[in-house]
N, C-alpha and C positions, 0 to 999 in steps of 0.2 A: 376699236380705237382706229382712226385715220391715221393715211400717211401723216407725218408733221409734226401729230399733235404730241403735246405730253401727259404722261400719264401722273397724278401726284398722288402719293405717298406720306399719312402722315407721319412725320420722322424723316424722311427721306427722298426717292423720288430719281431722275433720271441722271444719269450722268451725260457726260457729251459721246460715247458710243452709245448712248439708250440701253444700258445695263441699270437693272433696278437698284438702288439702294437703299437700305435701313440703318438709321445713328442706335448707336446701345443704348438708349433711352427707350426708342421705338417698340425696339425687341425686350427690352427688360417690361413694357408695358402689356404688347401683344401676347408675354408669355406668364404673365404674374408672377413674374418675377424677382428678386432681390438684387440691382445694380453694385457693383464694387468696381470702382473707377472711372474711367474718362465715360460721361453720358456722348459724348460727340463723335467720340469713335465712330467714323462709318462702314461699314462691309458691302461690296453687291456680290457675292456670291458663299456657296460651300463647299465644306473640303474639309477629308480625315486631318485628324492633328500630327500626320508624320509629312502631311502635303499642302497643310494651309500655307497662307501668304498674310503680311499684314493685311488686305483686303479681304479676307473669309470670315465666317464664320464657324466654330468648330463644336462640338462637344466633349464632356466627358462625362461618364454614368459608371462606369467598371472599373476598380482599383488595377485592374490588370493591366488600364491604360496609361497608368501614373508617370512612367518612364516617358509617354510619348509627349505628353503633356508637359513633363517640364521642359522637353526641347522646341517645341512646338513654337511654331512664329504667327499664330492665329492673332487677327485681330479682337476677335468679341470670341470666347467662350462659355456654354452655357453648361453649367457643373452641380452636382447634385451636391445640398448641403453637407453631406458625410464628407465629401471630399475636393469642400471648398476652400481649404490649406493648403493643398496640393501645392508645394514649391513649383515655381515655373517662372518663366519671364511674361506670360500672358497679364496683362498690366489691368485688361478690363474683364471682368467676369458676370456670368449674370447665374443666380442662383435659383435654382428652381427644383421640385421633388423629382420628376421625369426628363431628363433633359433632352433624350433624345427623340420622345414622342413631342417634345417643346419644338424641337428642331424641326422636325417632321410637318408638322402644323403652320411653320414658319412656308416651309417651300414655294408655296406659291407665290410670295412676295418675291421672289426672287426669279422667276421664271414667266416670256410672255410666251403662252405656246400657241404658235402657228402652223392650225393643222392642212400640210399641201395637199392640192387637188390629188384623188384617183387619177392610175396612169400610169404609162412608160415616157420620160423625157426622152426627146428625139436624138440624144447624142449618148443616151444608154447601153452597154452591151449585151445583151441577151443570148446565152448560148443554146443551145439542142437541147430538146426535152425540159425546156423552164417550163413550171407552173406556178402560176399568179394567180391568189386567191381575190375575191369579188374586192372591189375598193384597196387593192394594194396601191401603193406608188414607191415608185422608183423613180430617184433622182437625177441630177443633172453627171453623165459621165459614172455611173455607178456600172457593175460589170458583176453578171447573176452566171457564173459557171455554169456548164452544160449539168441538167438535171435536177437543179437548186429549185427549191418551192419557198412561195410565198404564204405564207396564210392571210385570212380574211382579213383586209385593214393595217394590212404590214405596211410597215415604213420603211424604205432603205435610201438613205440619203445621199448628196451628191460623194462620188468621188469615193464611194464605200467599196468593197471586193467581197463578195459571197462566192468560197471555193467551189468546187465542182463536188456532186452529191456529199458534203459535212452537213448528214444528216441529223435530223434532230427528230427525236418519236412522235408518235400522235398523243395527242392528248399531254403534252409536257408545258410546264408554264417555266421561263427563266424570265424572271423580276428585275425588273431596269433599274441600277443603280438609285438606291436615296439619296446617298454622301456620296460614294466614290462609285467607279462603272462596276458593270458585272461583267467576267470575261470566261470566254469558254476559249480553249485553247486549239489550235489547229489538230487536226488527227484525231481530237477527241470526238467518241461516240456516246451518244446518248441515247437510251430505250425510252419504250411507253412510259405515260404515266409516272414521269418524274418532276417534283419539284425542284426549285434552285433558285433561293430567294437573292433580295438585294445584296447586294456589296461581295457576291460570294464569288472567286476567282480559281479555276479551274485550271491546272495545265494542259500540258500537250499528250498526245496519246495517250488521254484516260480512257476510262470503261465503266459508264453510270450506267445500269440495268433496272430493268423496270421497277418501277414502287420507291425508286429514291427517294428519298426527305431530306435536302441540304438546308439548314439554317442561315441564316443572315450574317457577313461578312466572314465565314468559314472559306479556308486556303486548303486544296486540293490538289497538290503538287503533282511534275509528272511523272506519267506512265503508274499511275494509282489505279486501284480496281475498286469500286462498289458495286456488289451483286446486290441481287432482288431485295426489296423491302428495306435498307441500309439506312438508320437513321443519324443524321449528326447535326449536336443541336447547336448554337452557335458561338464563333468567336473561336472555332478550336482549327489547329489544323492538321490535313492526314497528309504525313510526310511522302517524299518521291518511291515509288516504286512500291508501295503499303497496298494491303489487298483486306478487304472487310470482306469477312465471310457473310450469308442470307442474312437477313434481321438483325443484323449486328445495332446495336444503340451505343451510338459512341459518346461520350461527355468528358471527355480531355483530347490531346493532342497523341495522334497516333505515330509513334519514329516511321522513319524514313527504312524503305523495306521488309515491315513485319507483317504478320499474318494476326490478324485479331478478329474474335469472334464472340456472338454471345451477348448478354444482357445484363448490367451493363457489359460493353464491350471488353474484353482480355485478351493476353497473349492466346491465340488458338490450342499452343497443349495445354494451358493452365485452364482455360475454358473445357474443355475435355475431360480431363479431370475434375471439374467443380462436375459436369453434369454426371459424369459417373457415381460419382459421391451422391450425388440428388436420388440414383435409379434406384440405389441401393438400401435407403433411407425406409421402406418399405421393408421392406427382410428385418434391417435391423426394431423396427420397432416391435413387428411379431416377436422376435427375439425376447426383448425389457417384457412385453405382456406376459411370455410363459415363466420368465424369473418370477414377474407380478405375484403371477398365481401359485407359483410354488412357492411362497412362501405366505 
């Protein structure tokens, strides 16, 4: 698209800062959806329902959000039939079985990505020991701490701060914000071969060791520990100062300084005790066989 021109949208289309937008018609169309309320509502952007504005778009799919949702000042929500009663002040709703993979699909209506040239901008500051992988670019007045690496194709935008060596492992993927950013916290270390999908926000001097598995908008509070192999699946969060022992599989919310371990996850001595009980399981069954046979 040229400088100038406009981009149109059916349903929608540019605003006067050239932010895209979509009327609830649009989107109850784009997504085969079921409209309930104003079709003219417009949105150009998204955002969770504890951070919409009448101008977003928001979803809801999990009863667990139901609280967020009835405070929520979203303009257009898109809500899965189960839980399209959901009391709320959200005036227009749009009905759909997926809502969030609805949402997901929508995104590119809503974003023009302009990918900038490879390169260092000449008012950048570059410390000792940077490495910038092939096609990185770095923005206008951005500032790469001594030691900080880039990888292949990285982007670091104007006016951004990458500290001095807050390193991040090889082979790690963190997933950029769907809905909301993803944030990794200052202090916080990261090993090999960790995931750390969307919306997932980590605090400050954590400790994610190799073979992590974080799920999608899962809270990380700080000074938390995951050791090797740690899975946690999403939506949950591991409170301040919480330590997950190896392959722990977490699927609830972990309190704020415990030790848990195990599969699924547990308090660590109650974990200990189930597996003792598993070792022993073995003995006892010999046992039942020779009652068996004596009688």
């Amino acid at each position: 698209m040229t400088a100038g021109s406009v981009e149109h949208v059916s349903g929608g289309g540019l605003n006067g800062e050239g932010v895209l937008q979509l009327t609830a018609a649009a989107i109850a169309e784009a997504v085969g959806g079921r409209l309930v309320g104003d079709p003219s509502v417009v949105v150009g952007g998204v955002a969770p329902l504890d951070r919409a504005s009448p101008k977003d778009l928001s979803f809801l799919g999990v009863a667990k959000y139901a609280s967020q949702f009835t405070a929520s000042r979203a303009g257009v929500v898109l809500v899965s039939p189960e839980l399209a009663e959901t009391p709320g002040q959200v005036g227009t709703r749009i009905v759909v079985d997926r809502p969030q993979e609805a949402l997901l699909a929508l995104l590119p209506r809503f974003q023009r990505v302009d990918t900038p040239a490879p390169g260092v901008h000449p008012t950048a500051i570059i410390g000792s020991g940077v490495r910038l992988g092939r096609n990185a670019s770095v923005g206008p007045y951005a500032v790469l701490g001594d030691g900080a690496r880039l990888g292949d194709g990285a982007v670091v935008g104007a006016h951004c701060v990458i500290g001095a060596g807050v390193e991040i492992g090889a082979n790690t993927t963190i997933d950029r914000g769907s809905i909301d950013d993803t944030v990794v916290g200052a202090g916080t270390k990261i090993d090999n071969l960790v995931q750390i999908a969307h919306n997932v926000r980590i605090g400050r001097a954590c400790l994610i060791m190799a073979q992590v598995g974080i799920a999608g908008s899962v809270r990380v509070e700080d000074g938390a520990m995951l050791l090797g192999q740690v899975g946690v699946s999403g939506h949950h969060t591991v409170g301040k100062g919480a330590r997950l022992a190896a392959q722990a599989g977490v699927f609830g919310d972990i309190p704020a300084g415990e030790t848990w371990s195990g599969y699924p996850a547990r308090p660590h001595k109650e974990a200990l005790r189930a597996q003792a009980a598993l070792f022993k399981l073995p003995a006892l069954w010999r046992r039942i066989e020779r009652l068996l046979e004596e009688k």
